[in-house]
C-alpha positions as CSV (number, residue, x, y, z in Angstrom):
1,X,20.9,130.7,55.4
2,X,24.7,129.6,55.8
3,X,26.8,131.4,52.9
4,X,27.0,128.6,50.7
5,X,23.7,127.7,50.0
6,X,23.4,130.1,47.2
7,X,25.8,128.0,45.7
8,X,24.4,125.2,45.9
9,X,21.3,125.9,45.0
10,X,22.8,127.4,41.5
11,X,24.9,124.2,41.0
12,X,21.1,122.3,41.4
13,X,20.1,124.5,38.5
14,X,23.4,124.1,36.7
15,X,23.3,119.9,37.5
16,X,20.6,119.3,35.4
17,X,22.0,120.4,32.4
18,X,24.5,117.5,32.8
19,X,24.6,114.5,30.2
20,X,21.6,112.0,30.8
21,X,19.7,109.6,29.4
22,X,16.1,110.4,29.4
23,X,15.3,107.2,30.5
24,X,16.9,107.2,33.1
25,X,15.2,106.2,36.3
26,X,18.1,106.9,38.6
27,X,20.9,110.0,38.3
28,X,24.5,109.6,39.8
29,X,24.2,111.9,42.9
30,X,27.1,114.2,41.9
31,X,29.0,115.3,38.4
32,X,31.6,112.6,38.6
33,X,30.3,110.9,36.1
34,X,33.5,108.4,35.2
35,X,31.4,105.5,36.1
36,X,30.1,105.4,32.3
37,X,34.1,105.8,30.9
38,X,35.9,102.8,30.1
39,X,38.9,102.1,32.4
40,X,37.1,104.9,34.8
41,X,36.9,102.6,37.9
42,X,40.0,104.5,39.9
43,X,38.5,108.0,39.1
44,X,35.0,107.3,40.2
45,X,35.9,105.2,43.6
46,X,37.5,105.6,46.4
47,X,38.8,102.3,48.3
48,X,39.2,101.9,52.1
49,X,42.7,103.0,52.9
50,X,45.7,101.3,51.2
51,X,43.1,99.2,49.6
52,X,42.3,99.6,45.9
53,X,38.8,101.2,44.1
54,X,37.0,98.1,44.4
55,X,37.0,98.4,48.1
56,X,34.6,101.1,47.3
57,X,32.0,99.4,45.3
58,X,28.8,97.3,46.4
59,X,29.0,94.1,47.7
60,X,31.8,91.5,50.0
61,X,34.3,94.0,48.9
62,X,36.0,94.0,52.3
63,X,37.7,91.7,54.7
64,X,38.5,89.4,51.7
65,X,35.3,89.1,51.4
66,X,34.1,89.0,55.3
67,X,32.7,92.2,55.6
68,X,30.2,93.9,53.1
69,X,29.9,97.4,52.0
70,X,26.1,98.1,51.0
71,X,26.7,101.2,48.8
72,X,29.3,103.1,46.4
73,X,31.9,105.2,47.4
74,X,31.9,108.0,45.2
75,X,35.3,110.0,44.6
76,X,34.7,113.8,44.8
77,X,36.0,116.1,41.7
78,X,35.9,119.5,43.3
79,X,37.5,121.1,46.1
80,X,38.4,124.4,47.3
81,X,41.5,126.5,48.6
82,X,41.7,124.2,52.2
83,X,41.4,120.5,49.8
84,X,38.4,119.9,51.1
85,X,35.5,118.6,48.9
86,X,32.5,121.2,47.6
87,X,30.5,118.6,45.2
88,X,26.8,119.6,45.2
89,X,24.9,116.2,46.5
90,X,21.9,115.7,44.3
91,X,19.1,113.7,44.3
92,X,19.3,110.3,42.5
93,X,15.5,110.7,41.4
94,X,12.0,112.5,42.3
95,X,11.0,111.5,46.2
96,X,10.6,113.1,49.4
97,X,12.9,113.0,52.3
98,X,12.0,110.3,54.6
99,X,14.7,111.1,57.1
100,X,18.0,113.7,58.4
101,X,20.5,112.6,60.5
102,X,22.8,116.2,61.2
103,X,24.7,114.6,64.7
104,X,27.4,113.2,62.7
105,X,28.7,111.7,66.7
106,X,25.3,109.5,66.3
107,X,26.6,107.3,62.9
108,X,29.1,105.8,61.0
109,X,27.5,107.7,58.1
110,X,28.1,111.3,59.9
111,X,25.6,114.0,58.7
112,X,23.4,112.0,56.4
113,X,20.0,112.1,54.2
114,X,17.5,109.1,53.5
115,X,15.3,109.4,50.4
116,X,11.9,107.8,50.1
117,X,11.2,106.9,46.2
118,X,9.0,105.5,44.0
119,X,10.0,103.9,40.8
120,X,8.0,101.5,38.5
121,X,5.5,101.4,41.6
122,X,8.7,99.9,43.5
123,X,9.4,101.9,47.3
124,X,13.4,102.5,46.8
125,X,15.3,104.4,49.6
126,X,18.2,106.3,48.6
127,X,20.8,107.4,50.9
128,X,23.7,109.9,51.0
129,X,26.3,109.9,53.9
130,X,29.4,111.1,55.1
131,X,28.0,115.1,53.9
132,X,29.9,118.1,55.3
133,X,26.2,119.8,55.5
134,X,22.7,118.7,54.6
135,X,20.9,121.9,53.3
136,X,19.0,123.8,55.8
137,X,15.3,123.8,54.5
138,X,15.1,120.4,53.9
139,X,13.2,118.4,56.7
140,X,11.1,114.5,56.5
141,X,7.8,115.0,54.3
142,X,9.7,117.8,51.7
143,X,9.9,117.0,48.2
144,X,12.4,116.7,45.9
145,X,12.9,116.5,42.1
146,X,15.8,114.5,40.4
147,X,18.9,116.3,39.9
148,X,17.8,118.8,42.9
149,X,20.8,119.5,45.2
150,X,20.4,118.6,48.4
151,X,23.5,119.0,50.7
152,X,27.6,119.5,50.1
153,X,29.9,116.1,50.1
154,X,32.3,116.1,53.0
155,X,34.0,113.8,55.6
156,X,32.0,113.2,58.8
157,X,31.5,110.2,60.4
158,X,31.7,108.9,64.1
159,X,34.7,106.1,62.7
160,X,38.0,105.8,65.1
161,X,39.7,106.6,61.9
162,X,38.8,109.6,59.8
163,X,38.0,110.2,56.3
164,X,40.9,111.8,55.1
165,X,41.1,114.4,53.1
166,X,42.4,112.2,49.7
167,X,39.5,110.0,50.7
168,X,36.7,112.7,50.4
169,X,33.6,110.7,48.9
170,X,29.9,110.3,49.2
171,X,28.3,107.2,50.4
172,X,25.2,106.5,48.2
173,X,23.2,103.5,48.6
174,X,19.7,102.6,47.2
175,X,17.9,100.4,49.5
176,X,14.3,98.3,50.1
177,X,13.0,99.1,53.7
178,X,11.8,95.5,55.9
179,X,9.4,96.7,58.0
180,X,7.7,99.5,58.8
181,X,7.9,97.9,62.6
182,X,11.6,98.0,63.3
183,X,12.0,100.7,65.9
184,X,9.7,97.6,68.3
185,X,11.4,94.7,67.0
186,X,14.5,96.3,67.7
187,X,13.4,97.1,70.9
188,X,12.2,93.7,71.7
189,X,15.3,91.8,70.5
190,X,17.9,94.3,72.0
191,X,16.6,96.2,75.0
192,X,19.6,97.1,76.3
193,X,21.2,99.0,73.2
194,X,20.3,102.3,72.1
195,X,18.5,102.5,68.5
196,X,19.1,106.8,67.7
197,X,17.7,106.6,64.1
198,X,14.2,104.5,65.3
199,X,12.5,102.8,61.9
200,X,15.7,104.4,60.0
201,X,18.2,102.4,60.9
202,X,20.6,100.8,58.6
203,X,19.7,97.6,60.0
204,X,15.9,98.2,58.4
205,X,17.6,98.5,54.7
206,X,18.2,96.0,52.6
207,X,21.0,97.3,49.8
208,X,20.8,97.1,46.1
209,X,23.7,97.2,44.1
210,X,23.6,101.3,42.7
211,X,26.4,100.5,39.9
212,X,24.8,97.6,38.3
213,X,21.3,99.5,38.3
214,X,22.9,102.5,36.9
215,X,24.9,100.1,34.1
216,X,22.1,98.3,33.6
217,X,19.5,101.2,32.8
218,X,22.4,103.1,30.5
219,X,22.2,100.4,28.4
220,X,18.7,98.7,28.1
221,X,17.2,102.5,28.2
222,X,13.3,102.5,28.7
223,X,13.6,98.5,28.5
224,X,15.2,98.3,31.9
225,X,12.8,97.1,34.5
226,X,13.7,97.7,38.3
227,X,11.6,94.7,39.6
228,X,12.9,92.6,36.6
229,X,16.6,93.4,37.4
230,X,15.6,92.6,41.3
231,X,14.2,89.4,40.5
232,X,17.1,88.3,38.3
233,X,20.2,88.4,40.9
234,X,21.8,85.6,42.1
235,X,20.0,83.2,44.6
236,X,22.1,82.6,47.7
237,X,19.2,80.3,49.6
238,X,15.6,79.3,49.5
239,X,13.6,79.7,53.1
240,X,9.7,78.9,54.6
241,X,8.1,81.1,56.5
242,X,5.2,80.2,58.0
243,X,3.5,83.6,58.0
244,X,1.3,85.2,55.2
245,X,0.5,89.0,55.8
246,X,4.2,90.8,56.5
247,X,4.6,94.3,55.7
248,X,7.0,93.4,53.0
249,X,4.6,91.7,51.0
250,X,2.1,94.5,50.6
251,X,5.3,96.6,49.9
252,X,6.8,95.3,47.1
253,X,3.9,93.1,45.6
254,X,5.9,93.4,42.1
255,X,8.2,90.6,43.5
256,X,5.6,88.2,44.8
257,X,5.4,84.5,41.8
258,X,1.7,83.8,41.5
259,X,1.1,80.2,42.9
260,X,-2.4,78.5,41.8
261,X,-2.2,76.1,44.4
262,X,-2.1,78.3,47.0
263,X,-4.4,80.4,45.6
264,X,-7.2,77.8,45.4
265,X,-6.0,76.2,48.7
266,X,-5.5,79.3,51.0
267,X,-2.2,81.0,51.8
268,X,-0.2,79.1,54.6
269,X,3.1,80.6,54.7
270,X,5.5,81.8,51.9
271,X,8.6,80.5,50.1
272,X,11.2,83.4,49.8
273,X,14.7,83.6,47.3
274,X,17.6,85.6,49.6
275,X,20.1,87.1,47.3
276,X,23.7,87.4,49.1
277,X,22.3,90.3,50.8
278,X,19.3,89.2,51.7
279,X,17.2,90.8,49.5
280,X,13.8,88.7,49.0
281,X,14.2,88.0,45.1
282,X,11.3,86.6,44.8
283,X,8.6,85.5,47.5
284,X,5.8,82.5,46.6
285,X,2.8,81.7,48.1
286,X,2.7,78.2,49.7
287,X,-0.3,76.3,50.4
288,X,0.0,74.1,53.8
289,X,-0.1,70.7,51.7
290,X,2.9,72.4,50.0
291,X,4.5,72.8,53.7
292,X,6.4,70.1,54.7
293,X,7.8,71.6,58.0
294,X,5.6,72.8,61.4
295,X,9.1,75.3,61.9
296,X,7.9,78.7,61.6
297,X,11.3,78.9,59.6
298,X,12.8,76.5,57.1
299,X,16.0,76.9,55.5
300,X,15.0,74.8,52.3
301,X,18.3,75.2,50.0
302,X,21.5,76.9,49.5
303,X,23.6,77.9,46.4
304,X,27.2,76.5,47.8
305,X,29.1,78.4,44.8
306,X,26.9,81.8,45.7
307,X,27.7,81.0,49.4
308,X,32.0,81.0,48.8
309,X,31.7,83.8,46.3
310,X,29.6,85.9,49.0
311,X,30.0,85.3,52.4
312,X,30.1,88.4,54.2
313,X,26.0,88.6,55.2
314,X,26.7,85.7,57.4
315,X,23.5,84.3,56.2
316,X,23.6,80.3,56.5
317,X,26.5,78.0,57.4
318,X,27.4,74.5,56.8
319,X,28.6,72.5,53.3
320,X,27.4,69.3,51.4
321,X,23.9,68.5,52.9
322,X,24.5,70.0,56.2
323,X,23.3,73.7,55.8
324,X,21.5,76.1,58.7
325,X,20.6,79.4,59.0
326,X,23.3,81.4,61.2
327,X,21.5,83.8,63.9
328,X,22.2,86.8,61.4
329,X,20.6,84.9,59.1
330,X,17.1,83.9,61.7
331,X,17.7,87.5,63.0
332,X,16.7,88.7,59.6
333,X,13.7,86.4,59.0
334,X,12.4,87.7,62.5
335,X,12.5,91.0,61.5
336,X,10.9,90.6,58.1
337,X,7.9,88.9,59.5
338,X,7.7,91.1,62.2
């Protein structure tokens, strides 16, 4: 066991002594906790470099706006003799690991660790990268409890430009997964590039915003409702698909709108709500005298304002009337219904 396991394994047992709600369905993977301090933004985030903290949060953060960052950047707030960070990595809630990545050379994300979950009976994947070591016994299949410490922050990654050591922060995301099929679909759509991380690649995940979930929950306490709070962001577009049994469905059931029509008719396709993201908000059941279209997909409406506000996914393109899906947009689809 590498010498500083010990440690970490007493600051697991030391971490959940630290202030929580017991409602609380999700933890803040380490003990910077200046998320839930007013004005505590800078202390809490770290930005890209020269940029400010907000570069740091969830969403088009980046790129003024072009390029999206699908998790928070978490500041670390302990560090030894050589600067460099020692902040225990703990898990957000009760799960199993689902998958290790420890050849930082293979990913952005350097040594990293995926979390499968279950909350409210919804499948949430958390994920913590950029860790100067993953702890040794941990391997896919082992559980975990909430709070448990599961590897050491640090600075790895495979970037041109380093992490610096004033930049020292985890990368913690909390994700839905597409489809259980990627690692083909992948395969099929790209033969010629390498997929290292098979069904766990980022591309598979679908990011939530961990700040507003972790706001949200402080303050409605056992009222706050994961599938609720999904089903409530903002619509970006509206799109027919004309398939009906997609692993997604049977996955997160919770965000599927019963449709009596359908339901007497017979299931010809489904309607689905995209948040910026992507995310499937909410997913309807469409009966084929409901379907208008013989496309296998139909962009059917767009939020303009959502659209300028939140651009970096790429999703659709156009203005007034004129509005298509973009190929990261059909690229997407394809891969949900795959």
């Amino acid at each position: 066991m590498k010498p500083y396991f010990p440690l970490l394994l007493a600051a697991s047992a030391l971490s959940s002594t630290s202030p929580a709600c017991a409602a609380d369905l999700f933890l803040l993977p380490t003990a910077n906790r200046t998320l839930y301090e007013k004005g505590g933004e800078e202390k809490f985030f770290v930005g890209t470099a020269g940029k400010p903290w907000t570069s740091g949060t969830f969403g088009c953060v980046r790129s003024e706006g072009w390029q999206i960052h699908e998790g928070l950047d978490i500041r670390c707030v302990q560090r030894d003799g050589r600067d460099e960070p020692t902040d225990p990595i703990m898990a957000t809630a009760d799960g199993t690991v689902a998958y290790i990545n420890r050849k930082p050379s293979l990913s952005n994300f350097g040594n990293y660790i995926l979390l499968r979950h279950v909350i409210q009976g919804l499948e949430i994947y958390s994920t913590y990268a950029h860790l100067s070591e993953i702890r040794s016994d941990l391997r896919a299949g082992i559980a975990v409890k909430a709070g448990e410490t599961i590897g050491m922050m640090g600075r790895t990654a495979n970037t041109r430009q380093s992490i610096t050591k004033d930049r020292a922060h985890v990368h913690f995301e909390l994700n839905l997964l597409i489809n259980d099929h990627f690692a083909a679909w992948y395969k099929k759509t790209n033969p010629k590039q390498r997929n290292d991380h098979g069904d766990w690649n980022g591309q598979n995940l679908l990011g939530l915003d961990p700040r507003l979930i972790l706001l949200e929950q402080r303050a409605l306490g056992a009222k706050f409702d994961l599938a609720q709070f999904i089903r409530t962001r903002r619509e970006l577009c509206r799109v027919l698909v004309r398939d009906t049994g997609f692993p997604f469905l049977r996955r997160y059931p919770q965000l599927v709108r019963a449709n009596p029509r359908a339901l007497q008719e017979g299931v010809a396709g489904y309607e689905l709500a995209l948040n910026f993201n992507g995310v499937p908000i909410e997913l309807i059941p469409r009966a084929a005298s409901e379907i208008k279209s013989k496309s296998r997909l139909q962009l059917l409406s767009v939020n303009e304002a959502e659209k300028h506000a939140n651009p970096g996914r790429r999703l659709v393109t156009g203005s007034g009337k004129n509005w298509k899906l973009t190929t990261s947009g059909e690229n997407l689809l394809e891969l949900l219904i795959y």
